[in-house]
Steps between C-alpha positions, in 0.01 A plus 500: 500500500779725555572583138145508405474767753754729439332481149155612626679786706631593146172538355332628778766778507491602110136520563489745783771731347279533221194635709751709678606611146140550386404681813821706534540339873840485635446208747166274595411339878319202513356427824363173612277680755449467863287281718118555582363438825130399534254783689549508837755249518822426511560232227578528146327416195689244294783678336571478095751766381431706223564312187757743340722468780430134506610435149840621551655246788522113515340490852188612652521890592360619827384788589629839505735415257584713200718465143619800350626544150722711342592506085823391460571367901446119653167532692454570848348319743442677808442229765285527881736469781227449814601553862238254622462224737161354395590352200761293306816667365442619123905491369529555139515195319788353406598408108652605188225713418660788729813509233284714298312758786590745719418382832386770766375395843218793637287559805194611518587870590805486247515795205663270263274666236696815537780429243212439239518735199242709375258375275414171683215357454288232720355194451321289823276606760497747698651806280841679668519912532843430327361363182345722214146348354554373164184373327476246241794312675337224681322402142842527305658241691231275599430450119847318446404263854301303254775374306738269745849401456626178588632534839097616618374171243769302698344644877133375356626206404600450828211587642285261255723254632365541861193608440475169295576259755239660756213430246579132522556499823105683477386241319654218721314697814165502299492152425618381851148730628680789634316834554570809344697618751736188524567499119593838485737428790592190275601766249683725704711175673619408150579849312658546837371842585243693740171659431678808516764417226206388247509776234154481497227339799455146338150459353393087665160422419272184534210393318277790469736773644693383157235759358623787699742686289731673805382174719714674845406245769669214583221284687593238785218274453557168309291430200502117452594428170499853357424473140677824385861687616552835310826617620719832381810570686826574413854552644770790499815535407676815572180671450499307180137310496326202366107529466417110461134351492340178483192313533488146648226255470418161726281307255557385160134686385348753262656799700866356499468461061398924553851528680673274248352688163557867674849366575563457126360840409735624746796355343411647148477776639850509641636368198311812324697766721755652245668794432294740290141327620202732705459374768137620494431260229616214675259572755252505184622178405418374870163589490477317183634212662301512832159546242597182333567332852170582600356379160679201535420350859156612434441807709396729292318349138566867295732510265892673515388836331205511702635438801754828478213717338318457859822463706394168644922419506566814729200311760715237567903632449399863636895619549792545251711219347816627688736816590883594497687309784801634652566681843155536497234234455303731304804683348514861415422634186282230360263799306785736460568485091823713504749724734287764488227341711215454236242249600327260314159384734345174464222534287116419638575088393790445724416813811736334715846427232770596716697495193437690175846498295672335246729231614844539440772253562621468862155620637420244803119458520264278630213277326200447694171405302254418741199293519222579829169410586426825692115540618511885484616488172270267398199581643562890311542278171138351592352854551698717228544257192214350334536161325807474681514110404686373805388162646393634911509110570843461359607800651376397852668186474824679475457750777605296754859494352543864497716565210831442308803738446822381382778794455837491367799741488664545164800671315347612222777413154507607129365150456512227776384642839673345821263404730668539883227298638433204304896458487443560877279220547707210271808585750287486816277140398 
């Protein structure tokens, strides 16, 4: 990883000395941000430094901690030095990676930003007196986050790595009759991290709560012989994540052939992720796919073309096909169509896209098609769309199983995507 980093620092720096070219700055602060105690209290919220600051170390940042950047100069980390007895030691971490920083320990009440030049500008929370406001910044650099270079594929490889083996260790739980709670403890035992460390909560739902979208309970009660485990979770790397779902069955039925065929429209849909494609219309192409699903299993009797003329698709895969993964889950910049900051919305078909641009090579994203049995949803379909053709036995049958997701995280190529999870999974079984 060494080499592969000190290549990503070279990127990373030609890219910021051309904003601070652009913008006529003479030196930007990153700042990972400081912690944030709950009202009244005197305990923090779970701490995730700011992802610009993130994106420049091989190590999770804490907080208070800033990099500053010069043209022309190594960058400068300027590192917390705490006089405190409550808490472990925080030493900067050892490596090759300091070879190419300045290192400079700070306390809390230190003016280390008094050497700064003129013209800086600030990126983070919590804006500094010292810096001068520069708009359109924040847009101009969280355009290029979208494109990753191989040391940040290698950290999500990684993490697909980890987050891979707690999904079988999930499924092992499930099918031994563990609650919700114990497989998502399952999970965290074998990616060998905390709740905290998840870059996301983990998502573990059975049977009906399989329908629930943001499922965020993890219930204690044992369901004997659950027939449905929906779980998305993933691990961290560095601040690196993987964003990993998948939908386990019990019984060789109806329901598990749904999983099976949505699994292969998945998998096209990977293989479809190439430089140069919309990703807008491979969300079309999902809906396509989920209309001939329904067709097919014989939940809804109305044609393809009908189907998407009365959105009967959108009742039962109501979110996007996927988003940019990075430092984020849902990555930055995912409508932002150039430096500038233009946005492209998601159009009335797909309100919910998180993603709206044209995929270019290195992108990470995620596939998700979706396939739910969500009474809300349906019961609107029964009182806004006439002639909707679905099957109400068929789809009562299928309530009781919830729903099916199954996600993947892929490096999109000029013409053969890598897909981090499935080649997760192979090494892991």
């Amino acid at each position: 990883m060494t080499t592969l980093y000190q290549e990503h620092l070279v990127v990373l720096q030609q890219r910021y000395q051309d904003a601070m070219a652009h913008f006529d700055l003479n030196a930007i602060v990153l700042a990972t941000g400081g912690k944030c105690y709950y009202f009244q209290d005197d305990h923090t919220v779970p701490f995730h430094a700011y992802s610009g600051a993130q994106q420049w170390l091989p190590f999770t940042l804490g907080a208070d901690t800033f990099v500053v950047l010069q043209a022309g100069q190594k960058p400068t980390l300027v590192w917390p030095i705490r006089e405190d007895f409550w808490h472990a030691a925080n030493p900067v971490p050892s490596g090759d990676w300091q070879k190419d920083w300045h290192i400079v320990p700070a306390k809390k009440d230190d003016q280390w930003f008094n050497s700064l030049p003129t013209n800086t500008a600030w990126l983070g929370p919590e804006p500094m007196p010292f810096a001068i406001p520069c708009d359109g910044l924040k847009a101009y650099v969280d355009f290029s986050k979208a494109v990753k270079t191989p040391f940040e594929i290698e950290a999500m490889r990684r993490a697909s790595l980890r987050g891979a083996t707690g999904h079988v260790a999930a499924e092992a739980a499930f099918l031994a009759g563990k609650s919700e709670l114990e497989i998502h403890l399952a999970f965290l035992q074998a990616s060998q991290q905390s709740a905290i460390q998840e870059p996301y909560p983990g998502i573990v739902g059975l049977n009906e709560h399989a329908a629930v979208l943001h499922y965020e309970h993890k219930a204690t009660d044992h369901i004997p012989n659950a027939r449905t485990l929906l779980i998305d979770a993933g691990a961290n790397e560095h601040g690196y994540a993987s964003d990993i779902t998948r939908t386990f069955t019990r019984y060789e039925d109806d329901f598990r052939a749904l999983v099976g065929d949505l699994d292969k429209i998945e998998k096209t849909l990977c293989q479809n992720a190439v430089t140069g494609v919309a990703f807008r219309d491979l969300h079309q192409q999902t809906l396509i796919g989920i209309a001939e699903l329904l067709h097919e299993h014989k939940i809804c009797a109305l044609s393809v073309e009908e189907q998407l003329a009365k959105r009967i698709p959108q009742v039962f895969f109501p979110h996007g096909l996927g988003h940019l993964l990075g430092l984020q889950v849902h990555d930055v910049g995912g409508h932002q169509i150039d430096q500038v900051g233009t946005l492209r919305k998601p159009d009335e078909d797909a309100p919910f896209l998180r993603l709206t641009r044209t995929l270019e090579e290195n992108m990470v994203i995620t596939i998700e098609p979706g396939l739910y049995f969500i009474p809300m949803l349906i019961e609107k379909m029964q009182a806004n769309i006439p002639q909707h053709g679905c099957d109400m036995t068929r789809i009562q049958h299928f309530m009781p199983y919830g729903g099916i997701r199954i996600e993947d995280n892929v490096v999109v190529k000029n013409t053969q995507p890598e897909n981090l999870t499935r080649d997760a999974f192979e090494k892991r079984h």
